[in-house]
C-alpha positions as CSV (number, residue, x, y, z in Angstrom):
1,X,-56.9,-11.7,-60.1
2,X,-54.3,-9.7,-59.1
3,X,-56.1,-8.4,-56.2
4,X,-54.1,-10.0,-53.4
5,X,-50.9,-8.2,-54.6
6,X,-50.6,-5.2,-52.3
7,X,-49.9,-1.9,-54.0
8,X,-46.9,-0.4,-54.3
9,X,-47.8,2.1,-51.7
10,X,-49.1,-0.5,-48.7
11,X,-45.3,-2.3,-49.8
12,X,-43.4,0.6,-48.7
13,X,-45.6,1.5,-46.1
14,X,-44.9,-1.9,-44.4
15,X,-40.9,-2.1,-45.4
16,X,-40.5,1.1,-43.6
17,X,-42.7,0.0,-40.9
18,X,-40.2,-3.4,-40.6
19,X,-37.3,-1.2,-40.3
20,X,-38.2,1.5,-38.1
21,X,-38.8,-1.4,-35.7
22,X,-35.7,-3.4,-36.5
23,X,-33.8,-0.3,-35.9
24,X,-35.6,0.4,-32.7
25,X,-35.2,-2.7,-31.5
26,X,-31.6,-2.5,-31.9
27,X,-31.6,0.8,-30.4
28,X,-33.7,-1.2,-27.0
29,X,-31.0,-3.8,-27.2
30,X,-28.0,-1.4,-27.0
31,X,-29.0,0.6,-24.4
32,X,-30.4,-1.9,-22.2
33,X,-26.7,-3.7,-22.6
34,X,-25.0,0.0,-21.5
35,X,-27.2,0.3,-18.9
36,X,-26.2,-3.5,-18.1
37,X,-22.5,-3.0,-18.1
38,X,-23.1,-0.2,-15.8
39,X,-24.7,-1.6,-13.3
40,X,-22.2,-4.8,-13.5
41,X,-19.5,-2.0,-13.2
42,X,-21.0,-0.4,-10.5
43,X,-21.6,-3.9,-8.5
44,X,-18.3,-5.0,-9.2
45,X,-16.6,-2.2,-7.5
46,X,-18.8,-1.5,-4.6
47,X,-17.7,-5.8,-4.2
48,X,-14.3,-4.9,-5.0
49,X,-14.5,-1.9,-2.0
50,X,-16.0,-4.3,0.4
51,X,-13.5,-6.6,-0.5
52,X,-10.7,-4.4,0.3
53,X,-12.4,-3.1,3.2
54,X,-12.5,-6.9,4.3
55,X,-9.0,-7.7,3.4
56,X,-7.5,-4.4,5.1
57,X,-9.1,-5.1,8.4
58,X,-8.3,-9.0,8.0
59,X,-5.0,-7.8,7.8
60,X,-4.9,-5.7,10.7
61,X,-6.8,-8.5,12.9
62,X,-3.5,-10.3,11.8
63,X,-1.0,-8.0,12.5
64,X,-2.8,-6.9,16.0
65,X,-2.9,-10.7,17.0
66,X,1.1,-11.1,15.9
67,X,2.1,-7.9,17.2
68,X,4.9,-9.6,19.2
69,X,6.0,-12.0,16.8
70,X,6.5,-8.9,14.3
71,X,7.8,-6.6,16.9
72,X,11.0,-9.8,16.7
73,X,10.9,-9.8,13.3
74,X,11.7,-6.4,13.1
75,X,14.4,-6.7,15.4
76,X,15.9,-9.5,13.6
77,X,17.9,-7.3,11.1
78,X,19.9,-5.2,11.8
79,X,18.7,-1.7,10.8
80,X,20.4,0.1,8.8
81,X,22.6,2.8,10.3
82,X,22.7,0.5,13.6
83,X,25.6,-1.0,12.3
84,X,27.8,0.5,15.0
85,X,25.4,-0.2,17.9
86,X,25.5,-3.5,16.5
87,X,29.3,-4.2,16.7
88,X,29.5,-2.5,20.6
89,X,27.0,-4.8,21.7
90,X,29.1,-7.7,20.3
91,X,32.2,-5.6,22.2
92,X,30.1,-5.7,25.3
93,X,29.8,-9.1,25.1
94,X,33.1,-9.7,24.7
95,X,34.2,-7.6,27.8
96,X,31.2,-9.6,29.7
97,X,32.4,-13.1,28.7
98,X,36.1,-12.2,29.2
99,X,37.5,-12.5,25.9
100,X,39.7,-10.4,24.0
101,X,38.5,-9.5,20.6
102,X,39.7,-7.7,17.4
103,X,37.7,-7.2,14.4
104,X,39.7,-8.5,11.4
105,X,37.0,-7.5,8.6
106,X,33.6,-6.4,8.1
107,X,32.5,-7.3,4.2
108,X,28.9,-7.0,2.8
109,X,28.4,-10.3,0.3
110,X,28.3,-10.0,-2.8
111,X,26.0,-11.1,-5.3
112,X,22.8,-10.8,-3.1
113,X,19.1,-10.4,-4.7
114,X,17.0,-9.7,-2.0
115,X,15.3,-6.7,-1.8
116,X,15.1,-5.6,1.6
117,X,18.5,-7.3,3.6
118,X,21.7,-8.3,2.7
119,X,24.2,-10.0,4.5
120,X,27.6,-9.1,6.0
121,X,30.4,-11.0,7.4
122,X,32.0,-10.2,9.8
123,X,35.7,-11.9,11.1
124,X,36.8,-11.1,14.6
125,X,40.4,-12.8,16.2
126,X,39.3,-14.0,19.7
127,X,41.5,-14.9,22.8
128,X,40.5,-16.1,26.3
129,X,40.2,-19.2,28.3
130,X,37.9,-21.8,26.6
131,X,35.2,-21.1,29.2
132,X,35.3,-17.2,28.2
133,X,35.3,-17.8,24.2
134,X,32.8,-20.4,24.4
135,X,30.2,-18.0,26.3
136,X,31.3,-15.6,23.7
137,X,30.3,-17.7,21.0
138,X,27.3,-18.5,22.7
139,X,26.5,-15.2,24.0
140,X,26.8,-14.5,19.8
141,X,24.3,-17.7,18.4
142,X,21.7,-15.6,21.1
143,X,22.0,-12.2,20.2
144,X,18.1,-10.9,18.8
145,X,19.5,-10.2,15.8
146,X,20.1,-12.8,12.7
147,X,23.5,-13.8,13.4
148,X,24.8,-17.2,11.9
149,X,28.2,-18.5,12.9
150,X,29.8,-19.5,9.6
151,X,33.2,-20.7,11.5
152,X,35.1,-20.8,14.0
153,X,39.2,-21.7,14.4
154,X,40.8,-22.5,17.9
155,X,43.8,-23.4,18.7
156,X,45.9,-23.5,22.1
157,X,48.3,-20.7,22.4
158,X,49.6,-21.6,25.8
159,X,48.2,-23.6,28.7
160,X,44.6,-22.0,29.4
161,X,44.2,-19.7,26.6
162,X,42.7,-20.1,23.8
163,X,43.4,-17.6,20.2
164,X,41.9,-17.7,16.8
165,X,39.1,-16.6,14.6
166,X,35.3,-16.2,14.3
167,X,33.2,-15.8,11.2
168,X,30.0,-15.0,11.3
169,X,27.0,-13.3,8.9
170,X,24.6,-11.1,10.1
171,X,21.4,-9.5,8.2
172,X,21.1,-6.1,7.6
173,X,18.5,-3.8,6.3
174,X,19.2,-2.6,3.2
C-alpha cells in the first residue's frame, strides 16, 4: 500500500535535481540579460556616434551655407579691445560729414546678464550745419556695428549751426 510513496532517497534525488535547475536557470537568465544590456549599450552608442557625426556635419552644412550672414554677425559687436578703432571711425565720420564732435562720456550699463556683450553708451556734443549733423547721425544708424541711437538734442546756436548732444549704445564683446 505504501508503494507509490517514493523513498527518501528518490525525494532528495529529485529536490536537488529541481534546484540545480532553478539555479541554472537563473544563472541562463542573468547572463543572457548582461549580455542584453551590452549589446543595448553597445548599439546605443555606436547610434549616439552616428548621431553626433550627423549633427556636426549638419552643423557645418549650416554654417558653410550662412558663412556671410555670420561673417556680419561677427562684425556686429564690437570686439573687445577694438574699442578705440571703434570711437576713430565714429571721428572719421564726423570729419567726413562736417561736424564737430566731443565725446562727453563713455559708460558700460550696468546691471547686464548677458554672457557674451554688454552694452555701452556713449554721449558725444555735436555742432555743424543741420545737413552735416544729420549725415552724421545717419552716417552713425549705418555703421556695421550695433549701434542704437538712444537720443538726440538740437538746438540752434546761431543762424546755420546747429549744437547739442547724441546718445547712443553700442554692443560690445565682453
Amino acid at each position: 500500500m505504501n508503494n507509490w510513496i517514493p523513498k527518501n532517497k528518490i525525494l532528495r534525488f529529485a529536490v536537488g535535481l529541481a534546484a540545480l535547475g532553478l539555479v541554472l536557470y537563473l544563472m541562463g537568465i542573468l547572463i543572457i540579460s548582461i549580455k542584453t544590456k551590452k549589446v543595448e549599450r553597445s548599439y546605443s552608442n555606436t547610434e549616439s556616434d552616428l548621431f553626433k557625426e550627423q549633427k556636426f556635419w549638419a552643423i557645418k552644412s549650416v554654417a558653410d551655407t550662412n558663412e556671410e550672414s555670420i561673417k556680419y554677425l561677427k562684425d556686429f559687436f564690437v570686439k573687445s579691445g577694438g574699442e578705440v578703432f571703434f570711437i576713430e571711425k565714429i571721428e572719421e565720420m564726423a570729419r567726413i560729414s562736417n561736424t564737430k564732435l566731443e565725446i562727453v562720456s563713455i559708460d558700460i550699463k550696468p546691471n547686464q546678464v548677458d554672457l557674451f556683450e554688454e552694452e555701452v553708451l556713449v554721449k558725444i556734443k555735436v555742432s555743424g550745419t543741420w545737413d552735416s549733423v544729420m549725415l552724421f547721425v545717419d552716417k552713425l544708424e549705418r555703421m556695421n556695428f550695433g549701434v542704437v541711437i538712444e537720443d538726440i538734442n538740437l538746438d540752434a546756436e546761431t543762424a546755420g549751426n546747429w549744437v547739442g548732444a547724441i546718445e547712443f549704445i553700442f554692443m560690445k564683446n565682453k
